[in-house]
C-alpha positions in Angstrom: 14.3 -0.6 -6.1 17.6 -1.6 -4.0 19.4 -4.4 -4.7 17.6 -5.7 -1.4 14.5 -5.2 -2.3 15.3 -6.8 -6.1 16.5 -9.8 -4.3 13.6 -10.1 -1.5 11.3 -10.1 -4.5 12.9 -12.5 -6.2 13.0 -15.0 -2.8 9.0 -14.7 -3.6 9.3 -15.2 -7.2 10.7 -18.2 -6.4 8.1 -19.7 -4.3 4.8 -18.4 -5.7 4.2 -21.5 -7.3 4.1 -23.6 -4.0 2.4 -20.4 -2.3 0.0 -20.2 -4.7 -1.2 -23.6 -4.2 -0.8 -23.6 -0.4 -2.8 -20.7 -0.4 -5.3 -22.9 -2.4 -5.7 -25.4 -0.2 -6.5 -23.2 2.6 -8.9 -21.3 1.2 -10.6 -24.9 -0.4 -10.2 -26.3 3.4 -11.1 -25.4 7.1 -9.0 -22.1 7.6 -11.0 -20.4 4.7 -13.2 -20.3 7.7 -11.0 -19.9 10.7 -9.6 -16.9 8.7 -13.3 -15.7 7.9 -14.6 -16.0 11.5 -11.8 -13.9 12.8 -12.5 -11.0 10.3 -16.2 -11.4 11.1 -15.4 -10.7 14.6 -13.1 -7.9 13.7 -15.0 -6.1 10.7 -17.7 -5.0 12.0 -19.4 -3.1 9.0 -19.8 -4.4 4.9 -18.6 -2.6 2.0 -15.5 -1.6 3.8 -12.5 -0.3 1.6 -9.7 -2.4 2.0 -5.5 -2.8 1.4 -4.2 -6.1 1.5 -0.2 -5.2 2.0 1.8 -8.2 0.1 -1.4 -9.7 -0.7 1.1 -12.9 -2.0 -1.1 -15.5 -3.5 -4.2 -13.7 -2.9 -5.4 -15.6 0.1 -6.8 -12.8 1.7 -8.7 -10.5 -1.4 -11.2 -14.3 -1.5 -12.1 -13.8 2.1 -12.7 -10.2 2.3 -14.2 -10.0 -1.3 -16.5 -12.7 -0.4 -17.4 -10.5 3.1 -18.8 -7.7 0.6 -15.7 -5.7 1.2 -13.9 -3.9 -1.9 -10.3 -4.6 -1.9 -7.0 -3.8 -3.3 -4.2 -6.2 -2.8 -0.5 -5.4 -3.4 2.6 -7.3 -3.9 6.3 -6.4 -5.1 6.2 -10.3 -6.7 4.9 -10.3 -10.1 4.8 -13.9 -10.2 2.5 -13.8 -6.8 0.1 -11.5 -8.0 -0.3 -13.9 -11.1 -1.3 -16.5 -8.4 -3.1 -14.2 -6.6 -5.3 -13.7 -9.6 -5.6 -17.8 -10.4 -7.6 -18.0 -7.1 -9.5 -15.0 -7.2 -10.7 -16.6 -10.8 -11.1 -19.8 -9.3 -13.6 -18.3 -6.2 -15.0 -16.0 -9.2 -14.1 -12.8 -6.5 -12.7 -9.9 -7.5 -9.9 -7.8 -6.3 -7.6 -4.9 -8.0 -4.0 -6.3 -7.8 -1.4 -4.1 -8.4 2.4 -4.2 -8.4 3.6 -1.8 -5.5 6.5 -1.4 -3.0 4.6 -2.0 0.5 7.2 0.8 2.0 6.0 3.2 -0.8 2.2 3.3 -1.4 0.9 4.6 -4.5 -2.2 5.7 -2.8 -3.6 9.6 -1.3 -3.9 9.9 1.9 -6.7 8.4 3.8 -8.0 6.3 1.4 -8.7 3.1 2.9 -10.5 1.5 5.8 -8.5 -0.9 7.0 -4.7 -1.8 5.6 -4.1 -5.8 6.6 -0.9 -7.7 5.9 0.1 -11.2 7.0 3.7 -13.1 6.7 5.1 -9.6 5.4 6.8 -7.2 7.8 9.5 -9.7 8.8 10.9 -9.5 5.6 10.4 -5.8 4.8 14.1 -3.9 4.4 12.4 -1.0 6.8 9.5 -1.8 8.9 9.2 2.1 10.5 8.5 3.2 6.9 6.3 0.9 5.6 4.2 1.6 9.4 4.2 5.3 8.6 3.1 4.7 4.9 0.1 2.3 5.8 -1.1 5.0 8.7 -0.9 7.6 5.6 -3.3 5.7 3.5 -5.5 4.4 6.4 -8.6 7.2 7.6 -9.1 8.4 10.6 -10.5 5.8 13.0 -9.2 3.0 10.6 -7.5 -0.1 11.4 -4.1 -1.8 10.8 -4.3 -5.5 10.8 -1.1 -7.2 10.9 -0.5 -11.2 11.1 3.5 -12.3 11.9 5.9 -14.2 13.4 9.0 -13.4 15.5 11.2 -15.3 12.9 14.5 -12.9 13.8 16.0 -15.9 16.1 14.9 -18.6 13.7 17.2 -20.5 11.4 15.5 -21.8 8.6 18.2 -24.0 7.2 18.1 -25.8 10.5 14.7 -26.3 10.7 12.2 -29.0 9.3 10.9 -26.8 6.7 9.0 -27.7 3.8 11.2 -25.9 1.4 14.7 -27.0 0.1 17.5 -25.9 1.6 18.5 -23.2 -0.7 15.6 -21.4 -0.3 15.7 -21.6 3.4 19.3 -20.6 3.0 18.3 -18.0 0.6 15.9 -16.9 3.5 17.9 -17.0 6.5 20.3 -14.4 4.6 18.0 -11.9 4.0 16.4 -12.2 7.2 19.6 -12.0 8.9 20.7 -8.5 7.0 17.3 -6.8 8.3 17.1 -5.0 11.5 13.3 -6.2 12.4 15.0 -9.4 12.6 16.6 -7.7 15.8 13.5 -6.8 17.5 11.2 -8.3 19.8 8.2 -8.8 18.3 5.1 -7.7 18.1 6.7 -5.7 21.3 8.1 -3.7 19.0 5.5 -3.1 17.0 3.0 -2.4 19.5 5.2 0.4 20.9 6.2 1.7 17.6 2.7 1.8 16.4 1.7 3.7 20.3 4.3 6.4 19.3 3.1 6.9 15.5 -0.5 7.8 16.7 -2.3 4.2 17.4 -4.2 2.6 20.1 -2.9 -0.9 20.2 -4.2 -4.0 20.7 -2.3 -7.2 20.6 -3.5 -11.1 20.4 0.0 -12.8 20.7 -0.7 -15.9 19.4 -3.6 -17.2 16.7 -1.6 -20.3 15.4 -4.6 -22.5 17.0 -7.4 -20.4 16.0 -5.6 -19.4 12.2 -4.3 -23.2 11.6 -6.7 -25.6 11.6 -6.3 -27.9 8.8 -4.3 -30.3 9.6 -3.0 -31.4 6.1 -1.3 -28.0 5.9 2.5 -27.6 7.2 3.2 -25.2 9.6 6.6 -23.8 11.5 6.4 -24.3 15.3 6.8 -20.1 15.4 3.5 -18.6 17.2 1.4 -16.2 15.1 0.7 -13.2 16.4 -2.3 -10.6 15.6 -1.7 -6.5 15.9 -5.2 -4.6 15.5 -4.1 -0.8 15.6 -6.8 2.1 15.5 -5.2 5.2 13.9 -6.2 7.8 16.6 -4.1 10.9 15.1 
């Protein structure tokens, strides 16, 4: 692990314990259905083998899981995955958590369904790699499921975060010294994805759909929904 990567994982150390019980409230509160709907919609069989990339507190392992879908979540955060598995006890679901570097799947090839991720790729060190490794693990005719923001303008210190300003310090820093932070996004991704061997589709902004309960804080930062069919 680079010293990048030691220190992005430690940025999520740090806030797993507030994650964990947003996280929490969500799944206890309207966007535990919002979130469900949408996969409804876009899961169109049961029993589908899923990767949940940076699974974080385990928000999305609940949902799926209680869909009838078997899934694996992944995190480089120890201390997430412990939160991750305080809500899977606490919606008795289960999910296999493992400890794994998102840019370097410990996985064959072609061994999932579908590979999801939300709130991840604009904080991975190299966005083009960890693409390539989720098409490696993902079968033919599966799907990529990415939730984001375009944060690369943002400043977090200067913002009316919920977070103290060390953190959002802490945040901006990292952010700043990765080169997705440089890209227009998800234009970026949608042609990066194009030229890997998907057929792209993009929803630019869920924030309404996604955010609904109203006793949850959110940035002002639209987010955006990639659904990318590995064709080749």
């Amino acid at each position: 692990m680079s010293d990048l990567e030691r220190r992005i994982a430690k940025y999520w150390n740090d806030r797993s314990k507030g994650l964990g019980q947003t996280r929490s409230r969500e799944l206890h509160g309207k966007n535990f259905d919002s979130w469900t709907d949408l996969f409804r919609e876009k899961l169109s069989r049961k029993n589908l083998k899923i990767l949940d990339v940076g699974t974080g507190a385990g928000f999305f392992p609940v949902i799926l899981s209680k869909l009838g879908h078997r899934v694996t979540g992944i995190d480089a955060s120890s201390k997430m995955l412990r939160e991750a598995e305080k809500n899977l006890e606490s919606f008795r679901c289960r999910a296999e958590l493992r400890k794994m570097n998102a840019q370097s799947l410990d996985f064959p090839d072609e061994s999932f369904d579908i590979v999801i991720s939300r709130n991840l790729t604009w904080t991975l060190p190299d966005v083009p790699t960890a693409y390539r490794e989720w098409k490696r693990v993902l079968k033919i005719d599966g799907t990529l499921m990415n939730f984001d923001s375009n944060y690369g303008n943002v400043k977090f210190a200067a913002e009316d975060f919920p977070l103290n300003f060390k953190t959002l310090a802490e945040c901006d820093s990292i952010k700043d010294s990765l080169e997705i932070s440089s890209m227009i996004r998800p234009d970026w991704d949608s042609k990066f994805l194009r030229e890997i061997g998907f057929d792209v589709e993009i929803d630019p902004d869920i924030s309404n759909r996604v955010q609904q309960d109203e006793s949850i804080p959110y940035d002002k930062i639209a987010v955006f929904g990639i659904y990318a069919q590995k064709i080749s």
